[in-house]
MIMAR-811568 format. One line per field, with one value per residue (C-alpha): residue number from 1; residue in one letter; y negated, z negated, x. Coordinates in nm, 2 decimals. Example, Ala and Ser with C-alpha at 12.3 -4.5 7.8 and 13.67 -1.06 7.14 Angstrom:
k: (1:2)
r: (a:s)
yy: (0.45:0.11)
zz: (-0.78:-0.71)
xx: (1.23:1.37)
This chain:
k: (1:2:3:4:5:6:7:8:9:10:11:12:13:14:15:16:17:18:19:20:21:22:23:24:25:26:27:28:29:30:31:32:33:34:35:36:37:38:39:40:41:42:43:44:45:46:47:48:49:50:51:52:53:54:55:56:57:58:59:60:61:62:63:64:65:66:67:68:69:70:71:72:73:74:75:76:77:78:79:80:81:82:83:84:85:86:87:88:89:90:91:92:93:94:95:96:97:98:99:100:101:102:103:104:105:106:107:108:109:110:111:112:113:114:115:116:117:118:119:120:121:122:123:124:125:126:127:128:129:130:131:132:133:134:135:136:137:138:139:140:141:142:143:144:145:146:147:148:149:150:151:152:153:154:155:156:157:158:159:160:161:162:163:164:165:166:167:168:169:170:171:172:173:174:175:176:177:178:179:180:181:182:183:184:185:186:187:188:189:190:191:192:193:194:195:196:197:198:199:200:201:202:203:204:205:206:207:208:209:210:211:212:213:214:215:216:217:218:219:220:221:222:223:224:225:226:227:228:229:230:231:232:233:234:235:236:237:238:239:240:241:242:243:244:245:246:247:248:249:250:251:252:253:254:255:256:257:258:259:260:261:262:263:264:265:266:267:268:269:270:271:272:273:274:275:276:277:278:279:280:281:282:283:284:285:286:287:288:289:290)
r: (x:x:x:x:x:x:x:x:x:x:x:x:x:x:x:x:x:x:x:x:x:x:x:x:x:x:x:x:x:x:x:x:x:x:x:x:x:x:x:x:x:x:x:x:x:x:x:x:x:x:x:x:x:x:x:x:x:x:x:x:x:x:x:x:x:x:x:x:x:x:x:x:x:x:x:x:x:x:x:x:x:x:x:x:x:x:x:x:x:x:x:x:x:x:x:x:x:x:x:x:x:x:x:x:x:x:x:x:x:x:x:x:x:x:x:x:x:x:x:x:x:x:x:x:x:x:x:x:x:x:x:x:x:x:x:x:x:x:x:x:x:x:x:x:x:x:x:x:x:x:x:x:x:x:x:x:x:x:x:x:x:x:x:x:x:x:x:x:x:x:x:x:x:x:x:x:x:x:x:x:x:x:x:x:x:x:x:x:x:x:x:x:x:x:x:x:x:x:x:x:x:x:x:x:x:x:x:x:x:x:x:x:x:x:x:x:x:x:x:x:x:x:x:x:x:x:x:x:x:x:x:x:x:x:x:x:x:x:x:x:x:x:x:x:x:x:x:x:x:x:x:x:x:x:x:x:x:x:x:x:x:x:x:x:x:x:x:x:x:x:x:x:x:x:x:x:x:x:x:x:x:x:x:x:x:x:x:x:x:x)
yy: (0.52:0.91:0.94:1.11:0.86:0.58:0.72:0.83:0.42:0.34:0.54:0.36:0.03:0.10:0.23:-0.11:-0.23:-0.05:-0.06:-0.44:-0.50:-0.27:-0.43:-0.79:-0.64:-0.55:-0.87:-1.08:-0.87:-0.99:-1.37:-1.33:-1.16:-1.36:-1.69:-1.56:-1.68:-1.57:-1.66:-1.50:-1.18:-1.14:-1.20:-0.90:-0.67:-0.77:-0.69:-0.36:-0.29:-0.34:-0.10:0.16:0.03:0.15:0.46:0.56:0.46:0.64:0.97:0.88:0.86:1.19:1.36:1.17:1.31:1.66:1.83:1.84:2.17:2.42:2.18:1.88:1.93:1.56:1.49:1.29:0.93:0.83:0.85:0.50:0.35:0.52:0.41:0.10:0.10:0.21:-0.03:-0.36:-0.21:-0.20:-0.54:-0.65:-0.45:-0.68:-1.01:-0.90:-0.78:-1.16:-1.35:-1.18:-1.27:-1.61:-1.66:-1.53:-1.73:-2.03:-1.97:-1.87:-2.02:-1.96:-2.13:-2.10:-2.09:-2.27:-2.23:-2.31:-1.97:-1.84:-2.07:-1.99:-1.60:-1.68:-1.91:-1.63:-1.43:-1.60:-1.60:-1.28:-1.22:-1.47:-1.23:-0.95:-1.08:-1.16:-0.81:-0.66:-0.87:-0.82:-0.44:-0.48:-0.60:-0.27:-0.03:-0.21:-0.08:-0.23:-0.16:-0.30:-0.61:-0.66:-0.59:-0.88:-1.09:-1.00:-1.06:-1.43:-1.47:-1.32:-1.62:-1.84:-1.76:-1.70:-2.06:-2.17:-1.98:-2.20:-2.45:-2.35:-2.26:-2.59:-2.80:-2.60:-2.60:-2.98:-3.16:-2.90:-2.56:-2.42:-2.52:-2.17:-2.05:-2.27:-2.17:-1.79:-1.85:-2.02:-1.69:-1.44:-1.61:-1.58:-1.21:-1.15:-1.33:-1.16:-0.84:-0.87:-0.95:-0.68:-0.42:-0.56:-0.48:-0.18:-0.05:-0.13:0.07:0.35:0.39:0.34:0.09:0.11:-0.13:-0.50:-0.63:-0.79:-0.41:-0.21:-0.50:-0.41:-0.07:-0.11:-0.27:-0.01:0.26:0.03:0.02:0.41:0.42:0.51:0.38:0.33:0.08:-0.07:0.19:0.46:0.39:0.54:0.55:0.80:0.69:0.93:0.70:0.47:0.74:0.94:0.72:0.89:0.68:0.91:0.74:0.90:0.86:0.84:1.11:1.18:1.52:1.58:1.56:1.72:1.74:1.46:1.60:1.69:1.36:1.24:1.46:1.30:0.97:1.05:1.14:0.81:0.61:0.80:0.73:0.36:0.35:0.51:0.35:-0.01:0.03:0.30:0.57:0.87:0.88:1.13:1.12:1.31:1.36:1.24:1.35:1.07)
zz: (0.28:0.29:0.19:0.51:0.72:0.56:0.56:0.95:0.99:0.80:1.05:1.30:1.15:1.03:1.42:1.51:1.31:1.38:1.81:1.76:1.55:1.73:2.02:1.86:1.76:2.12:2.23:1.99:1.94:2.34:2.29:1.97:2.15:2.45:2.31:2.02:1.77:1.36:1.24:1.58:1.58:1.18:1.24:1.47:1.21:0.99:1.29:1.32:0.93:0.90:1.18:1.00:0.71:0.90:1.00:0.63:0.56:0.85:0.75:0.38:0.50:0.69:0.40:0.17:0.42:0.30:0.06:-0.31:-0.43:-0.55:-0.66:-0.60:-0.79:-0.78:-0.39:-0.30:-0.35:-0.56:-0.17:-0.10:-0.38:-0.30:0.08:-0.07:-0.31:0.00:0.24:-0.05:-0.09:0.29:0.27:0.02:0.18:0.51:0.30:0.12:0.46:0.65:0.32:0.39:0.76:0.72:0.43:0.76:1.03:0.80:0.74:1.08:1.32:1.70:1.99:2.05:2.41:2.38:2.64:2.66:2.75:2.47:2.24:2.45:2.37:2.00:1.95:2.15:1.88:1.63:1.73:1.78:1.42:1.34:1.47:1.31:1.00:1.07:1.17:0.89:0.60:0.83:0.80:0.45:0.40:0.44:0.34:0.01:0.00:-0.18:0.15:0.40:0.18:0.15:0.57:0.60:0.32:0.51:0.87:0.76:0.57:0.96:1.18:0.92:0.93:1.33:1.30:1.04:1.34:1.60:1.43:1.33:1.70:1.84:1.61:1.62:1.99:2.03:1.68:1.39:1.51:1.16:1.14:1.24:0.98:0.72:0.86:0.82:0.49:0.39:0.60:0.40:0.08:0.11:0.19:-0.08:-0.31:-0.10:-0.17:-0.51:-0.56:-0.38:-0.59:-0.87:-0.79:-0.62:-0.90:-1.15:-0.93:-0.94:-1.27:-1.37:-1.52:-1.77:-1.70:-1.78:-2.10:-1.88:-1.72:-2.09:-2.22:-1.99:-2.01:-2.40:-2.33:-2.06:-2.35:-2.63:-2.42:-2.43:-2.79:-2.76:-2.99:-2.95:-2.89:-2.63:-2.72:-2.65:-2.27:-2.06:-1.68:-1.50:-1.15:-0.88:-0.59:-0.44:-0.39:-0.73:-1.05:-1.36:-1.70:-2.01:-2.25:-2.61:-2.78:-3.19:-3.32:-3.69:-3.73:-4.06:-3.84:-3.51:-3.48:-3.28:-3.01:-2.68:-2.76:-2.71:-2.42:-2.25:-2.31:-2.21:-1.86:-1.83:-1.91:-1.69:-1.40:-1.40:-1.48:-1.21:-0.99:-1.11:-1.11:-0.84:-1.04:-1.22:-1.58:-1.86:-2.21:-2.48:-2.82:-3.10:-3.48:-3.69)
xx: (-3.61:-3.51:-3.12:-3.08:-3.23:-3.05:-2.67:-2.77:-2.85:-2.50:-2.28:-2.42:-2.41:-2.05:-1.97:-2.04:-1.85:-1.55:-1.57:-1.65:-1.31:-1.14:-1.18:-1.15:-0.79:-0.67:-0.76:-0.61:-0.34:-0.26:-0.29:-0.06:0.20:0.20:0.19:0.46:0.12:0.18:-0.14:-0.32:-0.10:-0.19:-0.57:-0.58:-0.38:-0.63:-0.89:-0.72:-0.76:-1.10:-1.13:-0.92:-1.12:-1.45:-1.35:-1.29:-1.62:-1.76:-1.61:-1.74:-2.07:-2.07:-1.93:-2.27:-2.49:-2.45:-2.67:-2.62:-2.55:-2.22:-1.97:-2.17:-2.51:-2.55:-2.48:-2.21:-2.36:-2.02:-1.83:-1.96:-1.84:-1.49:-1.54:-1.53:-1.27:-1.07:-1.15:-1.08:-0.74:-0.65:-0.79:-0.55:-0.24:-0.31:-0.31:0.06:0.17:0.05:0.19:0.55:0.55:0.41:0.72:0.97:0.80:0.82:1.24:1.28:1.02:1.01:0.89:0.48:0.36:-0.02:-0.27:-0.67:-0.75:-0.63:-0.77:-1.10:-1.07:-0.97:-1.27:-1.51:-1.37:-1.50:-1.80:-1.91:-1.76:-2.05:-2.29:-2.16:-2.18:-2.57:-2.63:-2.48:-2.66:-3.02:-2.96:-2.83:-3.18:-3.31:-3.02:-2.90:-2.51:-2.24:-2.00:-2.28:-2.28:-1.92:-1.85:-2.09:-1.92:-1.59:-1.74:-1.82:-1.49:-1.29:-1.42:-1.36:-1.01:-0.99:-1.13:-0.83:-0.61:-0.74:-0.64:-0.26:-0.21:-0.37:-0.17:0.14:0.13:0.14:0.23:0.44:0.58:0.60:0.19:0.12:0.34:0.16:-0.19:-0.11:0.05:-0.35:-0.52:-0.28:-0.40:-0.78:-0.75:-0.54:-0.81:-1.07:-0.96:-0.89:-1.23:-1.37:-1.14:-1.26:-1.62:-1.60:-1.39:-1.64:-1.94:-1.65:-1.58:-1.96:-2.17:-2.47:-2.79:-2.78:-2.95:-3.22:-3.36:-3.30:-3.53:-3.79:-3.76:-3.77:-4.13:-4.27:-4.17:-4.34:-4.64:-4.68:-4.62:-4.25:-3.99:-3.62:-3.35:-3.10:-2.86:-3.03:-3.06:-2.77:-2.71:-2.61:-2.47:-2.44:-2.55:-2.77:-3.05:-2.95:-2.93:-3.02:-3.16:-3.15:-3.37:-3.32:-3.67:-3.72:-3.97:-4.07:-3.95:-4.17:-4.45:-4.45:-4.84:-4.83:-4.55:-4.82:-4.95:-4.57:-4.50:-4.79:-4.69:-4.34:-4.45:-4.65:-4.33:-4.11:-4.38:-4.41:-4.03:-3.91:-4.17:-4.05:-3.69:-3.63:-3.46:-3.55:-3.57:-3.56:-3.66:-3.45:-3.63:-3.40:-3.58:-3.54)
């Protein structure tokens, strides 16, 4: 897929993502507030976050879709990791925020006003979070981005925990007040997790990665094939995006002998075909004498 083409389909995907969570976060927002719910009020701040978290990533996106060029030779590929650096810390903020209110509701708890129609709209809620999730991942399919994958991962973890907050509000309305309290202490939790996790991996994309073992080993064996020699440490990536990775292979050549060089050139350009064909990046090959 053309770069352009695909970060057009992201914004939209992303848009959404952000009216649909928007809108779960008014609505839940309401039932919270009228029935005096903890774990429902926190589950549309955390609606209302990945909204926020959306619109970052929107704006990301935009900014990727320019051309490369001036102070970005490269393009601006490295945005979506940052998108979603972004978004896993706003993730995490909402968990420490939920944690500290769950920790007051539980000292202090107050009087919940239950009704089925709420419980209807919650569960409702849940479900189109379901579906979410499914679209995401089914686009994913196509796009392959880190942020599409973790929206979806997130999606599936939100109706999870609107689920978990049926629950705190059913039992809480009928057996234990401070159930809710306890229910949003367990929702606080897993986005704290949740977003410690995602940090973790978005920080690693962000501060760049080289190639596993597994894909230098076959690129080793694609370069043996054409008669090139060199080792596992001589393959570097450069990471400037989904649509812009770089593999600078540093290639051994006799330099008592460079008779044989056009003969090398040629088989260069042969390995730098089927390698970039295979693995979907562009390589170079950098003559080291030896």
């Amino acid at each position: 897929m053309k770069r352009k083409t695909r970060e057009s389909a992201l914004i939209c995907v992303f848009t959404v993502g952000f009216v649909t969570n928007l809108f779960l976060g008014f609505v839940k927002l309401y039932v919270g507030q009228s029935s005096n719910s903890l774990s429902v009020f926190s589950d549309a701040i955390h609606n209302f976050f990945d909204a926020v978290s959306f619109a970052i990533v929107i704006f990301c996106f935009f900014i990727m879709s320019k051309n490369a060029g001036g102070e970005a030779p490269f393009g601006y590929g490295r945005i979506e990791y940052m998108a979603g650096f972004i978004s896993a810390v706003m993730i995490l903020a909402a968990g420490v925020l939920f944690l500290y209110s769950a920790i007051e509701r539980l000292l202090y708890p107050f009087l919940l006003l239950f009704s089925w129609l709420n419980f209807g709209i919650i569960a409702f809620g849940a479900l189109i979070k379901v579906f979410l999730g499914l679209f995401f991942f089914g686009r994913n399919k196509k796009l392959d981005s880190i942020v599409l994958k973790g929206s979806g991962i997130d999606s599936f973890m939100d109706a999870g925990i609107t689920l978990m907050t049926l629950v705190g509000y059913l039992t809480a309305g009928y057996i234990a007040p401070r159930a809710d309290a306890f229910v949003g202490m367990i929702i606080s939790i897993i986005i704290i997790v949740e977003g410690i996790k995602l940090i973790k991996n978005n920080a690693k994309a962000l501060l760049g990665k080289n190639l596993d073992e597994k894909t230098k080993r076959s690129i080793l064996k694609i370069a043996e094939k054409h008669g090139i020699l060199a080792d596992e440490g001589a393959i570097t990536l450069h990471d400037y995006g989904k649509n812009r990775k770089i593999v600078i292979f540093d290639a051994l050549i006799d330099s008592k002998d460079m008779s044989g060089l056009q003969e090398f050139k040629d088989a260069a350009e042969s390995f730098t075909r089927e390698a970039s064909e295979k693995f979907d990046m562009e390589f170079k090959v950098c003559i080291l004498p030896k």
